[in-house]
N, C-alpha and C positions, 0 to 999 in steps of 0.2 A: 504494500500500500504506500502510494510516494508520498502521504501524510507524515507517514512517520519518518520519512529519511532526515528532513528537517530536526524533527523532536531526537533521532540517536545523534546529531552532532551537537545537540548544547547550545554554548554559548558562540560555535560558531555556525549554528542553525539558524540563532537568531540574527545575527548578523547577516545569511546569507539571502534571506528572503522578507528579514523584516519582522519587528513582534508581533502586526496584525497578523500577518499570513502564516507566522511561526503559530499562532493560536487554531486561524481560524480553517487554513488546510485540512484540521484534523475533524473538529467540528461542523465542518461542511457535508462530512460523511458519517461519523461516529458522535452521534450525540440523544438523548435521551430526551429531548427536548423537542426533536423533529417528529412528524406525523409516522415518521416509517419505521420499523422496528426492528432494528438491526442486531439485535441479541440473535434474533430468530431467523437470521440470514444462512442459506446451507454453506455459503460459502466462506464460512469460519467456521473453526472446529470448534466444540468447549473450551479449550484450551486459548483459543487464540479469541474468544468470548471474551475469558476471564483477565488474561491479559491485557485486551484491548480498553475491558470495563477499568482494569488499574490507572491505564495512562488516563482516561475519559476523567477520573476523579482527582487524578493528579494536575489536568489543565483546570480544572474547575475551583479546585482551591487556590491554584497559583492566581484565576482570573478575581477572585472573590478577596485575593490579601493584596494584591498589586492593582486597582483599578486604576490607579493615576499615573501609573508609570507606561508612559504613551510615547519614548523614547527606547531605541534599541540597549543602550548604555543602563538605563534606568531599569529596565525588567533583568538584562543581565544583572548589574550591583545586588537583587533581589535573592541573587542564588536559586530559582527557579530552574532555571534551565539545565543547572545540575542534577539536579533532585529527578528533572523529568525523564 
């Protein structure tokens, strides 16, 4: 999924596409929030569910402790991109 290639490089993910798109790549297609129900998709296994559900909670707290940092510098300093 080219969402996550951004999310395995970090802080130079974020750098390379930007913190909106670093976010929102991933949420375009994996998110609990949309009408379609992607747990339920054949084309992940459980595993890559359960997985995929990690990251989904991982961006979702990063989005929820960092709202004002609307700078690529600034979501990095946050150590997010670490974490993710």
């Amino acid at each position: 999924m080219e969402a996550l290639v951004a999310l395995s490089e970090g802080d130079s993910g974020v750098r390379s596409v930007g913190v909106g798109d670093y976010v929102n790549l991933f949420f375009d297609v994996i998110d609990d929030d949309i009408p379609w129900q992607w747990r339920d998709w054949s084309c992940f296994t459980p595993e890559e569910v359960e997985r995929l559900g990690a990251v989904h909670g991982l961006l979702q707290a990063a989005c929820a402790v960092t709202p004002g940092h609307d700078t690529d510098d600034d979501f990095i300093a946050s150590g997010w991109p670490g974490r993710i």
